[in-house]
N, C-alpha and C positions, 0 to 999 in steps of 0.2 A: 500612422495612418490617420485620416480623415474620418472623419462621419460619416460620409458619404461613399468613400474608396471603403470605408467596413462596410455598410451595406452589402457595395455590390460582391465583397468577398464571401458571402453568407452562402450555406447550402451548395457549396460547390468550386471548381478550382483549385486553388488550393491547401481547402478545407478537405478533400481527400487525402490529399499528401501526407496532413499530419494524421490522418487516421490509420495511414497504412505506419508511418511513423510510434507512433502512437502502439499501434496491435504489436507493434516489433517490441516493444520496450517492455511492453507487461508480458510479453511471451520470452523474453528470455530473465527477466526482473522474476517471475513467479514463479517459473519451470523449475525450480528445485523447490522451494516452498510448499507450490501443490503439490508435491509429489514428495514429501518428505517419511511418507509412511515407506517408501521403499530404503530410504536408510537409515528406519528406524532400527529394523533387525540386525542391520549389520552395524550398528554404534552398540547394540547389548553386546551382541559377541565379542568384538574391540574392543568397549572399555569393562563388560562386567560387571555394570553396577546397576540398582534397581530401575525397574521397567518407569515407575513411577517419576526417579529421579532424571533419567533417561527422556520422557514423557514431555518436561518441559522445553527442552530444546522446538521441537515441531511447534508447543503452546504458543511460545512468546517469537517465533518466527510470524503466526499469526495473529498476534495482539497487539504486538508494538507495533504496528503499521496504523492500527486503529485506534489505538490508543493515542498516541500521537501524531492522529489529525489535523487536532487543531497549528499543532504548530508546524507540518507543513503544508498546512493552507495560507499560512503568514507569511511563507518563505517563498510562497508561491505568489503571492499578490505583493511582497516588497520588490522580487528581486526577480521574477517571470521564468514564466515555465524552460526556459530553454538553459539557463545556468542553474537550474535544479536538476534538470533530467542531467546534466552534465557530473554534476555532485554527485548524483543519485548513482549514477553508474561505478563513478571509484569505490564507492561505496558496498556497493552489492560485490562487486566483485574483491573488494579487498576481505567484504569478511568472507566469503566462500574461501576464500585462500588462506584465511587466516584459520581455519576452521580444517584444512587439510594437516595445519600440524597439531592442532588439539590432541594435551596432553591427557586430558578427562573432560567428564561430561562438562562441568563446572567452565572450563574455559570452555566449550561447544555452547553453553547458555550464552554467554558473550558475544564471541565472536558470529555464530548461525542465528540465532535468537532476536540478540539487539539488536546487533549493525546490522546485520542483513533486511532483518524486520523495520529497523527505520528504514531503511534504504528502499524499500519495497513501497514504503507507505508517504516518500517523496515521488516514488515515478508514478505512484496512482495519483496525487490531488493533481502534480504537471498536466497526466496526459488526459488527465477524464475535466482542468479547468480551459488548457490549450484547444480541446475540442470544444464544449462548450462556445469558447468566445467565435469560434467559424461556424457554429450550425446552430440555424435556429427551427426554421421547417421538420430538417430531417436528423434532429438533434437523437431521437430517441436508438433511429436508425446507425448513427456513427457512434453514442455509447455503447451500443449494444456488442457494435464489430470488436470495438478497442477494449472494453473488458471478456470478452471471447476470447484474449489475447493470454488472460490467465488460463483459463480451461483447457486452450490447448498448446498452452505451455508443459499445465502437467500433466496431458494427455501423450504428449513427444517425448517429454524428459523423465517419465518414469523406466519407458522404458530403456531409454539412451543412456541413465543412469545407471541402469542394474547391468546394462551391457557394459560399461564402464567399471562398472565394480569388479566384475570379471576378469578386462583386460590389464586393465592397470591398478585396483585394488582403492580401498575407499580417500587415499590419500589423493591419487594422480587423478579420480573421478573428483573430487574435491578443486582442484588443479583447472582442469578441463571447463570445467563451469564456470569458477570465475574466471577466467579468459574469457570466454564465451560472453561470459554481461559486460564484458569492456565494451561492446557495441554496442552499448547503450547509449554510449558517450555520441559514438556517430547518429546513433536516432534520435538524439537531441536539436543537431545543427537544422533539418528544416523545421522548428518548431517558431516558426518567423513570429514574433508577438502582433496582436492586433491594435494594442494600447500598449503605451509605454507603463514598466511598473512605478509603482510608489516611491522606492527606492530612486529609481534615476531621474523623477521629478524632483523629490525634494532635494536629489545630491542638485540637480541644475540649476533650481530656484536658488539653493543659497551661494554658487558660484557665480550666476549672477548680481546677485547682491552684493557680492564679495567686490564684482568686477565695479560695481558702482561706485562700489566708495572708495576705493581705489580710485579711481577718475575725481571721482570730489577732496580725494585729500589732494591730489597729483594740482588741482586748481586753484584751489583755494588751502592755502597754507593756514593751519589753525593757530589764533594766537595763541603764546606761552602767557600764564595766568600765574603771578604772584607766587601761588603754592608749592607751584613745580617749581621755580626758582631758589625757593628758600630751601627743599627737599635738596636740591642738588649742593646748593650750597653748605648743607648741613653734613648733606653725603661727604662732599669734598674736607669739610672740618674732620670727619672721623676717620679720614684717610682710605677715603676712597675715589676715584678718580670717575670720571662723569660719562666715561665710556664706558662704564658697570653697569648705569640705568639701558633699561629696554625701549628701543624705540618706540615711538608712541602707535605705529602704525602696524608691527609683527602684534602688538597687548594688544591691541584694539581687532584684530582680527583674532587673537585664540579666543578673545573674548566671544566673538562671535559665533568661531565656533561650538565654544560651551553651551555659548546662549541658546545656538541652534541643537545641540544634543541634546540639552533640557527639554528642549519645547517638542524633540521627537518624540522624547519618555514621555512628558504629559499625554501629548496626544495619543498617543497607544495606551496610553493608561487609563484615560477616559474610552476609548473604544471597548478595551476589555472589561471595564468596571461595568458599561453598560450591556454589553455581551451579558458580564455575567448575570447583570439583573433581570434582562429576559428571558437566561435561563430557571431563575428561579420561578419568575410569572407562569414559566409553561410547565415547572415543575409541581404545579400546583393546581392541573388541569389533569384529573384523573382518567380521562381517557389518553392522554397525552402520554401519560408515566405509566397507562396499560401497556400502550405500544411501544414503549422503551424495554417493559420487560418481558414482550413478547417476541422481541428482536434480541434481545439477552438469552432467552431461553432458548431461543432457533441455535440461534449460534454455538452456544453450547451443548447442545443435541447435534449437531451437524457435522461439527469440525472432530469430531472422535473415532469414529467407523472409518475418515479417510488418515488419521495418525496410524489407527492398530490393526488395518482390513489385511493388509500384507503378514504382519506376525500371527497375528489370529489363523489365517489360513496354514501360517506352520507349524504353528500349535498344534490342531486341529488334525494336520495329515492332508491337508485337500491341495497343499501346494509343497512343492519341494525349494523352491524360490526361482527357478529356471524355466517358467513358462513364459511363455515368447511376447504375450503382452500382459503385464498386470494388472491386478483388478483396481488400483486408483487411477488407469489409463480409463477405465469402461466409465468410473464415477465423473471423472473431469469430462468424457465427453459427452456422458449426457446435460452434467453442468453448464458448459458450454452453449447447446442445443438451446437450453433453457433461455439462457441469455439474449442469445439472438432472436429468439422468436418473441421476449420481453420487449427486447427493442423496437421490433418493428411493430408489436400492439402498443407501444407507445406509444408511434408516427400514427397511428388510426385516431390517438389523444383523444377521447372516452369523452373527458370535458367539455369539446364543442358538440358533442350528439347528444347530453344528456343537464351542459350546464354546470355539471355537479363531478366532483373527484368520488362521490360516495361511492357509486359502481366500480372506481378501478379502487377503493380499499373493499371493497366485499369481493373482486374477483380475487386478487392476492390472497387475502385470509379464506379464502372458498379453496384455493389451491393448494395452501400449508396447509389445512384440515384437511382434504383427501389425499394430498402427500403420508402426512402423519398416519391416515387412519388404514392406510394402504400397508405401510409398514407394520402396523399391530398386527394388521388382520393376515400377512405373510407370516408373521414371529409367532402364529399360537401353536405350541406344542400338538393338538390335535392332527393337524396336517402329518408329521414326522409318526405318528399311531397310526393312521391311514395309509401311510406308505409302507410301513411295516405291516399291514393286514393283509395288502394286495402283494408283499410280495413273500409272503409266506405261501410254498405249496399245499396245494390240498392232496389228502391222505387216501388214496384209492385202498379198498378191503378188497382182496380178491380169493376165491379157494383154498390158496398156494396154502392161504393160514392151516390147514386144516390137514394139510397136507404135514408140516412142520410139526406140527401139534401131534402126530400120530406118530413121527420118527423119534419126538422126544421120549 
């Protein structure tokens, strides 16, 4: 596309298509992931092994996705959103399948963990860079929809999972799912790129180049130089025949090709060297590396109540595991809610009314701190005494005693 044909595709057309596109892929790309606290209880029972050991399957489903950003954001700006989300989908789907025969936990870190976890963490840079490049206005507004895409992923799938564990047992639920993210593959096709990627420029640029000199050797025949004669000739003295040497024009093009796979590694080599030096620059801006561990610490506080809220409650007695919707259903849609009302205070964008991003980082950290301070002020033991006061009966004395007291 044009400059000008992207323009007018902005904010609309169809930059909805890939949103709805887009909400499809992280809703069924996520829907076992966010909801992995429903088979967390039933992997302890199946394989028996520590809660702890057990623990890391859910971790590294949500970590390698993050962890592993950076590199598919690379994969995502070489080779374009649409044969990622394609990848992304065999992906997701082979290791859910792969994951239905897990013989122990150990293969379930791999197969549910890794691959799934990469796989997750390719359809997020795709779908959240594919939207980007169609919205600029109501940009905040189509994030918001397409990562909603998780929350009520695991809002659907915790319970269509546990209904599945029922019917067909944690193998054929295992089964069921990845089939189900094979449609990923489909939600990739309208992901039409706005810009061609890196990748199929530079494949273009050097086929054409290729095609030139080709045309120049094809015209002009290069003379044969002294050296190469006496080569052949010497070749021919040691008994070798002169249709051993390599054409001049197959050498002359690997060469080219080498030449141009060299000059790719440089230039990625220099992008990342200097990536990394910026990161060091902002690694050394202490509010900068506040907010990095204040986003570390969220995370880690966050992501545990939704691995253990399911065994916890059968711990506990308050769930027998067969209530009709589970409570990581209730967590993902309020997370959900969350999102989308993010979104659209995005679109209000704080910046033009005030100049300044400072009020939307003091509304965010204003909301973790009444989030956080909401949840101490629910968890204080006093509450659970007070409930026990008022529901302790009070002791009526009546005659009867005296009554008692005189038969004894």
């Amino acid at each position: 596309m044009t400059n000008q044909s992207s323009a007018k595709a902005l904010d609309g057309g169809w930059g909805w298509v890939i949103v709805v596109a887009s909400f499809l892929c992280q809703f069924l790309a996520y829907g076992s992931p966010m909801s992995v606290g429903v088979l967390y209880p039933e992997w302890l029972d199946t394989f028996g092994q520590g809660k702890g050991m057990t623990a890391w399957v859910g971790s590294l489903v949500s970590g390698i996705g993050l962890i592993a950003s950076p590199i598919c954001s690379a994969c995502v700006t070489n080779f374009g959103a649409r044969p990622v989300t394609v990848f992304s989908g065999v992906v997701v789907s082979g290791g859910l399948m792969l994951s239905a025969f897990a013989p122990n936990v150990q293969f379930l870190i791999f197969s549910y963990g890794i691959v799934v976890g990469m796989g997750c963490g390719l359809v997020y840079a795709a779908t959240v860079t594919i939207t980007c490049q169609y919205f600029d206005k109501h940009r905040g507004l189509a994030l918001g929809i397409i990562t909603t895409g998780t929350s009520v992923g695991g809002f659907v799938c915790a319970t269509f999972q546990q209904v599945l564990v029922e019917l067909y047992g944690l193998e054929g639920c295992l089964l069921i799912m990845g089939a189900l993210a094979l449609n990923i593959m489909a939600c990739g096709g309208p992901m039409r790129p706005m810009n061609f990627p890196q990748y199929f420029l530079k494949q273009k640029a050097a086929l054409e180049r290729t095609t030139e000199l080709k045309k120049d050797t094809h015209h002009e025949k290069p003379p044969i130089k002294e050296e190469s004669i006496n080569k052949n000739t010497l070749s021919v003295e040691k008994g070798l025949t002169v249709s051993d040497t390599k054409d001049p024009l197959s050498s002359e093009n690997s060469f080219l090709g080498r030449s141009s796979f060299v000059k790719i590694i440089k230039n990625n080599k220099y992008t990342y060297s200097k990536y990394i030096d910026m990161t060091a620059e902002l690694l050394q801006d202490r509010v900068f590396v506040a907010l990095c561990m204040a986003i570390f610490l969220f995370d880690i506080g966050a992501f545990p109540p939704v691995l253990f809220m399911e065994d916890v409650a059968r711990s506990s007695g308050h769930s027998d595991g067969t209530c009709i919707v589970p409570l990581v259903s209730i967590v993902a849609f309020m997370t959900g809610v969350g999102k989308l009302v993010l979104g659209i205070l995005t679109d209000c964008w704080i910046y033009d009314w005030t100049e300044s991003y400072d009020l939307a980082f003091f509304f965010s950290g204003a909301c973790v701190l009444l989030a956080g301070f909401s949840l101490l002020l629910a968890a204080l033991p006093c509450w659970d005494k007070l409930k026990e006061d008022h529901s302790r009966p009070d002791i009526k004395y009546t005659s009867n005693c005296d009554k008692v007291a005189s038969v004894a």
